[in-house]
VEXNULO-780400 format. One record per residue (C-alpha): residue in three letters; z, y, x. Coordinates in steps of 0.02 Angstrom, whole numbers, plus 50000, padded with zeros to 5 digits. Layout:
<sites>
{ALA, {Z, Y, X}}
...
</sites>
This chain:
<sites>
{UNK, {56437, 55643, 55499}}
{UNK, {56488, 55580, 55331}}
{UNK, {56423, 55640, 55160}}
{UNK, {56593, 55731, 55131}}
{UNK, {56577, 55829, 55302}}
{UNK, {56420, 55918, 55217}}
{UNK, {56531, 56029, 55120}}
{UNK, {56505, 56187, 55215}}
{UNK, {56421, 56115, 55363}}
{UNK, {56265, 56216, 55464}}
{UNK, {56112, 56127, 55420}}
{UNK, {55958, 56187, 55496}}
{UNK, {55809, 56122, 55375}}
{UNK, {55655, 56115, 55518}}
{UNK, {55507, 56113, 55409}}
{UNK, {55462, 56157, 55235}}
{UNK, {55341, 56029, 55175}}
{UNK, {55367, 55936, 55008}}
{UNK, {55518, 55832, 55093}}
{UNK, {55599, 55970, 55185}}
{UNK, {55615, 56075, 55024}}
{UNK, {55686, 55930, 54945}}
{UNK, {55813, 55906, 55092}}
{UNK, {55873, 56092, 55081}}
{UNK, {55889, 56091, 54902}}
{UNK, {56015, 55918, 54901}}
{UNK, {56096, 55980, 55048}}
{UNK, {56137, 56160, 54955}}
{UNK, {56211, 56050, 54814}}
{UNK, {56336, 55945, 54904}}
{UNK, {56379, 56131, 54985}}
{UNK, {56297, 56154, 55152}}
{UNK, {56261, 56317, 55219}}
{UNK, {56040, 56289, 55242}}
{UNK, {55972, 56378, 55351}}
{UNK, {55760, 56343, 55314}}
{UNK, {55670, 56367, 55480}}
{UNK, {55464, 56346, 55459}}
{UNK, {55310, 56371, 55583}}
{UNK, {55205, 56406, 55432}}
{UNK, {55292, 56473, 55276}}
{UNK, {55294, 56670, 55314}}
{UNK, {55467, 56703, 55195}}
{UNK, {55597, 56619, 55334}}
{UNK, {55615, 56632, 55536}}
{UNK, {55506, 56522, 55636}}
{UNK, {55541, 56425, 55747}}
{UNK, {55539, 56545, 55908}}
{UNK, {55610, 56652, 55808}}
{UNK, {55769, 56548, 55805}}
{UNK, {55769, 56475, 55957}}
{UNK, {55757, 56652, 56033}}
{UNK, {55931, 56709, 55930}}
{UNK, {56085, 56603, 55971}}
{UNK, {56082, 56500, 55794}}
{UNK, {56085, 56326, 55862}}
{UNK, {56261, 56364, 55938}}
{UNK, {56339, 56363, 55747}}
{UNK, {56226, 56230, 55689}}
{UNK, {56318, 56044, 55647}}
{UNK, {56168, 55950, 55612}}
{UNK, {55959, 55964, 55606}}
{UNK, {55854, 55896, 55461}}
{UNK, {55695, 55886, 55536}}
{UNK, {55528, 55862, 55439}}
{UNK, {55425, 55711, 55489}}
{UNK, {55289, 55822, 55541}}
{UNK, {55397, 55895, 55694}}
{UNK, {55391, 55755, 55844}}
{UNK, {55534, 55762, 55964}}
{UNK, {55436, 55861, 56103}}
{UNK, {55439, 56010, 55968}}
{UNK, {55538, 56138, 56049}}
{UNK, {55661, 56156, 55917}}
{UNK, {55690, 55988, 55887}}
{UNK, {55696, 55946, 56070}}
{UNK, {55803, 56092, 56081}}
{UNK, {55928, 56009, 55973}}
{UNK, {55921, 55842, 56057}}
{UNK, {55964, 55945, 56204}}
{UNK, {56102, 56019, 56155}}
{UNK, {56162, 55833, 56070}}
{UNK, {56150, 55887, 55910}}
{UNK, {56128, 55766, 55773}}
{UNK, {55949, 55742, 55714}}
{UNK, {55916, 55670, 55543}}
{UNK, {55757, 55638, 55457}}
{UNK, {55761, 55677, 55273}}
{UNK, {55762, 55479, 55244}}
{UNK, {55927, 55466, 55348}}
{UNK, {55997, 55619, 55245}}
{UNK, {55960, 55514, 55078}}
{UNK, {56031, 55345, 55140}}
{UNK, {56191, 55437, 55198}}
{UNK, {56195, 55540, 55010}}
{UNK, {56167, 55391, 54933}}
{UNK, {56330, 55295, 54982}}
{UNK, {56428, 55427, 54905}}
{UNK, {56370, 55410, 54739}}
{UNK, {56511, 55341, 54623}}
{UNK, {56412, 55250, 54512}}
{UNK, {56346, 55135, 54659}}
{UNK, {56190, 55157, 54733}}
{UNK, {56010, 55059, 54701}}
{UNK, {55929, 54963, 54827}}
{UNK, {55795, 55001, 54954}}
{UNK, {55632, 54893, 54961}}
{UNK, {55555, 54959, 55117}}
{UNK, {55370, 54940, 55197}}
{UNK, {55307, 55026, 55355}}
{UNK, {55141, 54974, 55448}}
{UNK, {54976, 55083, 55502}}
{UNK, {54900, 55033, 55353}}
{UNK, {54910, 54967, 55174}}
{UNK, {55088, 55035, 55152}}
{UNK, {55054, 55145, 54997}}
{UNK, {54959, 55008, 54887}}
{UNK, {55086, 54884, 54947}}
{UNK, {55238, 55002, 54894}}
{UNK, {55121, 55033, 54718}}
{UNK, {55121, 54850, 54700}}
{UNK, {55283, 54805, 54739}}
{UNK, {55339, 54943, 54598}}
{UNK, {55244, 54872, 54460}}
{UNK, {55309, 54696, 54503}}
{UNK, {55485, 54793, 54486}}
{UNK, {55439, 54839, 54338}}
{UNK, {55351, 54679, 54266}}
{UNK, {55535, 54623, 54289}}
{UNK, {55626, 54740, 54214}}
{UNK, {55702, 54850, 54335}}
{UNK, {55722, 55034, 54340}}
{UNK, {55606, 55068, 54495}}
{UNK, {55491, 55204, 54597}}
{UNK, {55391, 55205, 54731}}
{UNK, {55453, 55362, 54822}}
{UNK, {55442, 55419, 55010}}
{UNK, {55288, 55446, 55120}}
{UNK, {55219, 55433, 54938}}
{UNK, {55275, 55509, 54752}}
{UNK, {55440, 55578, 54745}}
{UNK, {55543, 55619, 54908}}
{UNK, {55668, 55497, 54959}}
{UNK, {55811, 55608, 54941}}
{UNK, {55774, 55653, 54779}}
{UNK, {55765, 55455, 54722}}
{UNK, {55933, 55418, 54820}}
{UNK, {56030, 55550, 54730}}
{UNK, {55969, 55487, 54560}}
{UNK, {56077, 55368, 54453}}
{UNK, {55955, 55311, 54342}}
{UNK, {55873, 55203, 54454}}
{UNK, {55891, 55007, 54480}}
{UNK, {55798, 54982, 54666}}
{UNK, {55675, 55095, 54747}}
{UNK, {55519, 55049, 54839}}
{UNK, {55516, 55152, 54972}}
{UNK, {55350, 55192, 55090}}
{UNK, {55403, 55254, 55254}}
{UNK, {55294, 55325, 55407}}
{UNK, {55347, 55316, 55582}}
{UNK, {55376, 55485, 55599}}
{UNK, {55506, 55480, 55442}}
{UNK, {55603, 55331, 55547}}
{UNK, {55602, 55385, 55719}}
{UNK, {55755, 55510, 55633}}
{UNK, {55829, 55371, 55530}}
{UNK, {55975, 55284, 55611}}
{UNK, {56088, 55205, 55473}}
{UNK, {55961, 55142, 55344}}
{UNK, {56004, 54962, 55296}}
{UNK, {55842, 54892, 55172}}
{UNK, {55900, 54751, 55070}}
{UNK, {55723, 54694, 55133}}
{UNK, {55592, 54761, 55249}}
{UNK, {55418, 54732, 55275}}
{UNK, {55306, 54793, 55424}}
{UNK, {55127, 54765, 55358}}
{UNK, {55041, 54786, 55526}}
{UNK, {55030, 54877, 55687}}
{UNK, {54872, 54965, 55773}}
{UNK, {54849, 55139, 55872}}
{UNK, {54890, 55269, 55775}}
{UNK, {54978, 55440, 55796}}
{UNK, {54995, 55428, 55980}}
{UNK, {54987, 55604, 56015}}
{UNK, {55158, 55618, 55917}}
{UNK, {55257, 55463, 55993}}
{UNK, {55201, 55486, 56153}}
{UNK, {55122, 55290, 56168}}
{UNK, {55084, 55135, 56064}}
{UNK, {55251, 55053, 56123}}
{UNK, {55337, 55181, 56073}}
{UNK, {55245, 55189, 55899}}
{UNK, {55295, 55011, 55862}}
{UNK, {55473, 55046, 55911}}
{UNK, {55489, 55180, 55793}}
{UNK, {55402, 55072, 55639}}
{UNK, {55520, 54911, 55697}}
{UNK, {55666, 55029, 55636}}
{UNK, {55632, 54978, 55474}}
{UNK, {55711, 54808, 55517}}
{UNK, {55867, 54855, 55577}}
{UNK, {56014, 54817, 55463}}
{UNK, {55892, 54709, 55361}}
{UNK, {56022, 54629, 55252}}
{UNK, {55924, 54507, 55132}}
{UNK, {55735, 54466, 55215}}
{UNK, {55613, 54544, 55342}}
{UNK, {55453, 54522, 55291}}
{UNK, {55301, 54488, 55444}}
{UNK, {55106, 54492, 55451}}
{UNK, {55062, 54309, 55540}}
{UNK, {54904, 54387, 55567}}
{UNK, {54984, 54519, 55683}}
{UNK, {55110, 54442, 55814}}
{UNK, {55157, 54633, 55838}}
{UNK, {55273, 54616, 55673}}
{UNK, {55353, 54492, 55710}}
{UNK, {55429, 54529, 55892}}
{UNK, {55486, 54672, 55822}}
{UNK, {55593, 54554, 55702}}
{UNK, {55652, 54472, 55830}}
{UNK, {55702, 54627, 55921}}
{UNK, {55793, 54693, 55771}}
{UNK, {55995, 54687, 55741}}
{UNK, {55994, 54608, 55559}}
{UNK, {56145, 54600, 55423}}
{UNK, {56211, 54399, 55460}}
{UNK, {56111, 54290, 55320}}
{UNK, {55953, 54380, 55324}}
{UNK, {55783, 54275, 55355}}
{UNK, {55615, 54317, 55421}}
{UNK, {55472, 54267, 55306}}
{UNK, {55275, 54267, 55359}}
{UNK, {55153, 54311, 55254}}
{UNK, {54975, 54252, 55275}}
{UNK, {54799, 54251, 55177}}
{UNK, {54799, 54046, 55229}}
{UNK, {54897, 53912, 55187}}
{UNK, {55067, 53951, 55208}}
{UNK, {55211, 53836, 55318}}
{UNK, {55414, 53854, 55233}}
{UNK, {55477, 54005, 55265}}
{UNK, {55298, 54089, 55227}}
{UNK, {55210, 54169, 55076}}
{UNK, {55010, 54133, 55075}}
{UNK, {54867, 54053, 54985}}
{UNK, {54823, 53883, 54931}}
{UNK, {54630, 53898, 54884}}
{UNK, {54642, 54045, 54745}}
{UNK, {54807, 54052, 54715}}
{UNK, {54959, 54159, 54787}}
{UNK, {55106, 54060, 54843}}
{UNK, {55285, 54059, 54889}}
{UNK, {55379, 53937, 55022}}
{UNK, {55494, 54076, 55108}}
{UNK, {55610, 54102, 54937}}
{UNK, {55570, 53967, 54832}}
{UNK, {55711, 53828, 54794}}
{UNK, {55618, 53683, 54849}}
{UNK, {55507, 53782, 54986}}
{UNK, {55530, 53615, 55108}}
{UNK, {55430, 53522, 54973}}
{UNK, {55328, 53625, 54884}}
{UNK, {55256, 53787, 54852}}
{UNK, {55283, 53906, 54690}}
{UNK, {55137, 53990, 54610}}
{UNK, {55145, 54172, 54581}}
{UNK, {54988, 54217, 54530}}
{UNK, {54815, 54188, 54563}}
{UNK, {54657, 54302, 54629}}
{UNK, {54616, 54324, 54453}}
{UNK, {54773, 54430, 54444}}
{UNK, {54699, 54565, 54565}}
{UNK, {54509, 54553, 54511}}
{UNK, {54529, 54747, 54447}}
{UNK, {54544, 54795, 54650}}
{UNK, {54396, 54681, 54685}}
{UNK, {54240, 54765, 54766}}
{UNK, {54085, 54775, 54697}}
{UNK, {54033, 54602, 54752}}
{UNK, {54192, 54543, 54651}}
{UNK, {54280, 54493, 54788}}
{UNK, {54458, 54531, 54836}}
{UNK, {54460, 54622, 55006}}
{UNK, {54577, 54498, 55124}}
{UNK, {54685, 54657, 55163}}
{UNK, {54705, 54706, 54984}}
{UNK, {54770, 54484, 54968}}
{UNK, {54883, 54523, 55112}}
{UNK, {54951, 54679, 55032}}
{UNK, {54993, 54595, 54874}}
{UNK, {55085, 54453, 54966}}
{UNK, {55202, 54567, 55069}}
{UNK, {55247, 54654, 54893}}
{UNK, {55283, 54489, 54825}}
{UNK, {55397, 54437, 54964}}
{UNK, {55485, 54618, 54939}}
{UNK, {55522, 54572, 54770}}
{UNK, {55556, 54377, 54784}}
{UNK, {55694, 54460, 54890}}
{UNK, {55770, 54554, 54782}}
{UNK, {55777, 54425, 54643}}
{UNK, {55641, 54433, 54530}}
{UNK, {55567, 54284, 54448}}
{UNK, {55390, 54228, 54499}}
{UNK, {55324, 54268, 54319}}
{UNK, {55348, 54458, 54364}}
{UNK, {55246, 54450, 54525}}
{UNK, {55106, 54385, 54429}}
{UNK, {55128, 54515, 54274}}
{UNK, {55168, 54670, 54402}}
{UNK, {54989, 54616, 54499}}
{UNK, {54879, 54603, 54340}}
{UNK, {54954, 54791, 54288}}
{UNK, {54931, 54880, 54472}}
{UNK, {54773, 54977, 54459}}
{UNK, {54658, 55024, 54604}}
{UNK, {54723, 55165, 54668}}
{UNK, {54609, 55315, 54719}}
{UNK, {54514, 55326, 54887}}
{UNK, {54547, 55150, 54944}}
{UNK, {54388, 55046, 54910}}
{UNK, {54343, 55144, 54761}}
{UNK, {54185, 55101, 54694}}
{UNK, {54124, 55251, 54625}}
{UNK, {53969, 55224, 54561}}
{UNK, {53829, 55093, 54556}}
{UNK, {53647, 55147, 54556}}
{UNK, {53496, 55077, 54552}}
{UNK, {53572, 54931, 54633}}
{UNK, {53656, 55046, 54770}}
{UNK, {53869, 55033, 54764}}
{UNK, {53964, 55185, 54797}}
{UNK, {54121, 55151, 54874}}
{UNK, {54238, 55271, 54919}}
{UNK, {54379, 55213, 55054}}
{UNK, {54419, 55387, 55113}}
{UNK, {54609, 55337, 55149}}
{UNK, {54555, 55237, 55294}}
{UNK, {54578, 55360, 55428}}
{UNK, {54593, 55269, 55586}}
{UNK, {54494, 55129, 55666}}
{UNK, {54626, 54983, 55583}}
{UNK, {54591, 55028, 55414}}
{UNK, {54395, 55062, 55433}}
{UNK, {54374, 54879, 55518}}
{UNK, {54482, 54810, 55373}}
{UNK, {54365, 54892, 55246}}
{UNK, {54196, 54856, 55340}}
{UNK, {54252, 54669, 55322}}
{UNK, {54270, 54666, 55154}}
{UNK, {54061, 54677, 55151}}
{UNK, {53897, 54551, 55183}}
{UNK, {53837, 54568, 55341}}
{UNK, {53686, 54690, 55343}}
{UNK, {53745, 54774, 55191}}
{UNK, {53844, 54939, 55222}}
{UNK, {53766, 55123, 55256}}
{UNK, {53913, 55183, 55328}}
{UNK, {53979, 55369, 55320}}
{UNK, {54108, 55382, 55461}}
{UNK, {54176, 55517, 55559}}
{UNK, {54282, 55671, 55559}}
{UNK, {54433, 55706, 55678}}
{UNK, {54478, 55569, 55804}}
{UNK, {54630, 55631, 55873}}
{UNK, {54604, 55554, 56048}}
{UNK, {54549, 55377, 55961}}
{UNK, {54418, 55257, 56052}}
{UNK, {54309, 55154, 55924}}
{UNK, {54221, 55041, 56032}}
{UNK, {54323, 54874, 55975}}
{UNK, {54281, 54930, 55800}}
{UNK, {54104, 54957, 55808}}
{UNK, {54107, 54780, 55916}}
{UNK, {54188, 54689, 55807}}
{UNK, {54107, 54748, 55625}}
{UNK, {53924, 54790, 55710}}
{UNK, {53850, 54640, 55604}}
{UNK, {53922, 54735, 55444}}
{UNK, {53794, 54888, 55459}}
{UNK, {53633, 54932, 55399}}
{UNK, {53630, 55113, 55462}}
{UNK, {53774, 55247, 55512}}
{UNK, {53798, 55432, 55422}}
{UNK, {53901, 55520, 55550}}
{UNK, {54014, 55662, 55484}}
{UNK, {54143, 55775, 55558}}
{UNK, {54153, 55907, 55708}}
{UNK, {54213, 55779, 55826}}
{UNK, {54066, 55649, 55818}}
{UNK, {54047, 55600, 55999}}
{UNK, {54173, 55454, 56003}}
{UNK, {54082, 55361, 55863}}
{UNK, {53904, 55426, 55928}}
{UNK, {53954, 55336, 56085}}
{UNK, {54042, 55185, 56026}}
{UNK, {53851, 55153, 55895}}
{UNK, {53755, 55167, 56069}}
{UNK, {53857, 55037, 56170}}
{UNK, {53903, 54917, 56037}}
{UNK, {53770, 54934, 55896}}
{UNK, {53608, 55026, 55987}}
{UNK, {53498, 54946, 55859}}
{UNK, {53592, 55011, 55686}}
{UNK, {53517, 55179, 55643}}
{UNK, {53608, 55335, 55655}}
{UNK, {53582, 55506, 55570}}
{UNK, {53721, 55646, 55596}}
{UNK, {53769, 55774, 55477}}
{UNK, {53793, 55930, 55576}}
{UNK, {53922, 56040, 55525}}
{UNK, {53836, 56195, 55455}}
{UNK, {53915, 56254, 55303}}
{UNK, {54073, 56142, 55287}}
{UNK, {54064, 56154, 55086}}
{UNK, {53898, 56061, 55089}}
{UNK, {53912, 55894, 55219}}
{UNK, {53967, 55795, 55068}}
{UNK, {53822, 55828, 54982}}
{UNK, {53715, 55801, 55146}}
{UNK, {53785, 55645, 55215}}
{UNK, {53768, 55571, 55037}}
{UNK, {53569, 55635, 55017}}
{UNK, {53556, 55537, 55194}}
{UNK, {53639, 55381, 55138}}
{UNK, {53536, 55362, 54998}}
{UNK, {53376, 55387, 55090}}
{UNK, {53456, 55236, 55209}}
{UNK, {53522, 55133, 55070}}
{UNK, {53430, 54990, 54965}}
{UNK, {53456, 54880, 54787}}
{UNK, {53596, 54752, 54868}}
{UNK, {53692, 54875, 54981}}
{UNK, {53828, 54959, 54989}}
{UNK, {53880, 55154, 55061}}
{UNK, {54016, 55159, 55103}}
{UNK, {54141, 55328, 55154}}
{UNK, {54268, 55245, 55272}}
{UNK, {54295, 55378, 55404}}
{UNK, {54415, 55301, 55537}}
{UNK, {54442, 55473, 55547}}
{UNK, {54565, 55609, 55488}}
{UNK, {54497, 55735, 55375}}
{UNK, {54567, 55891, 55432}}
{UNK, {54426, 55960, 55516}}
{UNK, {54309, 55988, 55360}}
{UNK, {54418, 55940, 55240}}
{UNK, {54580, 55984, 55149}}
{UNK, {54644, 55826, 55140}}
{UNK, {54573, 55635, 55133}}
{UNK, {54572, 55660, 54958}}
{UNK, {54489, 55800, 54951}}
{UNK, {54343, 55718, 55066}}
{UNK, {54344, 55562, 54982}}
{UNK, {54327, 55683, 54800}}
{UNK, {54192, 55761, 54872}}
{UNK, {54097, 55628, 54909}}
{UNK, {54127, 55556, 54722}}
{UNK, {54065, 55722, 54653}}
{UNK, {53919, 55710, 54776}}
{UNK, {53881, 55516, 54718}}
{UNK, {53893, 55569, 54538}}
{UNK, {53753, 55737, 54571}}
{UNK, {53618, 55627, 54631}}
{UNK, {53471, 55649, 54526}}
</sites>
């Protein structure tokens, strides 16, 4: 279906989230007939409701909300019927060819974790240089919304797995796929099917697909991918990088995948120095937050900007909130809050970034199915004791008693949801001492107690910030 065949088309808009609006509210502009349909929003049908009329017999196409996996029964409904299914992403790279004015760029980045600082990183680099830019998608401003704008020079775009499992036409002038670990299996089904859905963000790829050498994951699914003629694969790695690579030569950030003379040597675009405001409290750069910055660079190295702006777009990206936050220090006690790691992946990450021996750790909260035993195993030398939080408490309680039997462990039972911040926090001080660190980095979704993972990760801030 081409842009022009909107024009008094049946669009059924499946989901009324912050994207779906957005999606109903383009589509009514370039004339389709919308027709909202939302489980949750009690002013249009449901779901059932529609599926129990005979709607999806005049419907041309289905804009479905990334929350809605293909076993939902309107969505698979659709599929059934072979009806085209479009995420709101595919809507806005189709809208956006019909612009007259020509179109901006995508920069996009997909993996199970790091995506949004990477995407905030590879805007201010944007930026440093002088383009027009956002970071829209998964994060800020819906994608649609961006595409249909004329004022902007190149978007970075953040994109989940649900958001391309829909998206069939995108072509990225580059991609990157930061890494891949369990995640969301209850919606795809399996992790194979997981990865297949984030490798999407490689096809078409017409300038540079950007890997993890730390993840092999990323890079079959490079391989896999049908790429625009002329486009290159480039590595990045925290180590010394080979040609074709970005990576690090001692403290500084390096180039040998764009650069001129890559074959010979290396071009410097910035140094640690450059991120030391998104150091922890030690003053060290977290590896993953190193790795992130190096996948924006590549993004941007591939669309053209000069080294200089890499450097300049680094020193101006701030730390972002909930993602190795440190709160507070005191009496020689750090407060970090890393509340945006909500699955095993991102907790390990952030448990590296300590000493060994020198993390109270506040985990816990709804698992969704998830196992932790290879994180406690392989980040058991980073604890000094375990807060447990959350309704669902039993996978960590289990994965502490196999892997880490001799780290103390105090749970926070649930009682009066509005006070467990304030608990688990009262328990981590008791635990903590001058030189360590507590740390809130669930490996858990927040849904059961919380609002939101900033909401958890703002009470636990506010909590921090009451102690006497």
């Amino acid at each position: 279906m081409a842009p022009q065949d909107l024009d008094g088309a049946r669009v059924v808009v499946a989901g009324l989230g912050v994207s779906g609006r957005a999606a109903a509210d383009v589509l009514a502009s370039v004339g389709a007939r919308v027709v909202p349909v939302d489980d949750g929003a009690g002013d249009v049908i449901s779901s059932a409701e529609y599926l129990a009329g005979t709607g999806l017999d005049r419907v041309d196409l289905v804009v479905a909300s990334p929350g809605l996996p293909p076993h939902h029964p309107l969505i698979a409904a659709a599929l059934g019927r072979g009806l085209p299914v479009w995420s709101e992403v595919e809507l806005a790279w189709r809208l956006r060819a019909s612009r007259p004015d020509g179109h901006a760029p995508w920069l996009a980045v997909t993996g199970t974790n790091g995506k949004t600082t990477t995407v905030g990183m590879l805007d201010a680099i944007l930026r440093a240089a002088g383009r027009t830019s956002a970071a829209v998608g998964n994060v800020g401003t819906p994608v649609v919304l961006a595409a249909t704008d004329p004022s902007y020079d190149v978007l970075a775009v953040e994109l989940s797995s649900f958001q391309l499992h829909f998206t069939h036409s995108m072509s990225a002038q580059a991609s990157a796929v930061l890494n891949i670990a369990a995640d969301h299996l209850d919606w795809h089904g399996d992790l194979e099917q997981y990865a297949a859905d984030k490798g999407r963000i490689y096809e078409r790829a017409q300038v540079a697909c950007i890997y993890n050498l730390a993840d092999p994951r990323t890079m079959d699914l490079v391989e896999q991918a049908e790429v625009v003629d002329g486009a290159v694969a480039v590595g990045f790695t925290t180590g010394t990088p080979l040609v074709g690579q970005v990576g690090m030569v001692e403290d500084v950030l390096v180039d040998r995948g764009f650069a001129r003379l890559r074959h010979t040597h290396a071009a410097e675009l910035g140094t640690l120095d450059d991120l030391a405001q998104l150091a922890g409290p030690d003053g060290t750069v977290p590896r993953h937050v190193i790795a992130d910055a190096l996948a924006a660079a590549a993004l941007a190295l591939a669309h053209g900007v000069e080294p200089t702006a890499v450097r300049d777009g680094l020193r101006s990206f701030g730390p972002t909130a909930h993602r190795i936050e440190t709160v507070a220090v005191r009496d020689g006690v750090a407060w970090v809050d890393d509340s945006k790691a909500t699955n095993a992946h991102a907790a390990a990450a952030s448990l590296g970034a300590f000493e060994p021996g020198s993390v109270v750790w506040v985990a816990g909260g709804l698992a969704k199915g998830a196992r932790f035993d290879e994180l406690v195993a392989t980040r058991r030398d980073r604890l000094r004791a375990v807060v447990l939080i959350g309704v669902d408490r039993e996978p960590l309680r289990d994965a502490l008693a196999r892997h880490a039997p001799d780290v103390p462990v105090v749970e926070v039972e649930p009682g009066e949801t509005g006070t467990v911040m304030t608990r688990a926090v009262h328990e981590a001080e008791r635990l903590a001492a001058p030189g360590t660190t507590v740390l809130l980095a669930p490996a858990s979704a927040s849904m059961d107690q919380f609002a939101s993972y900033a909401a958890r990760g703002s009470e636990f801030t506010a909590a921090v910030r009451a102690l006497g």
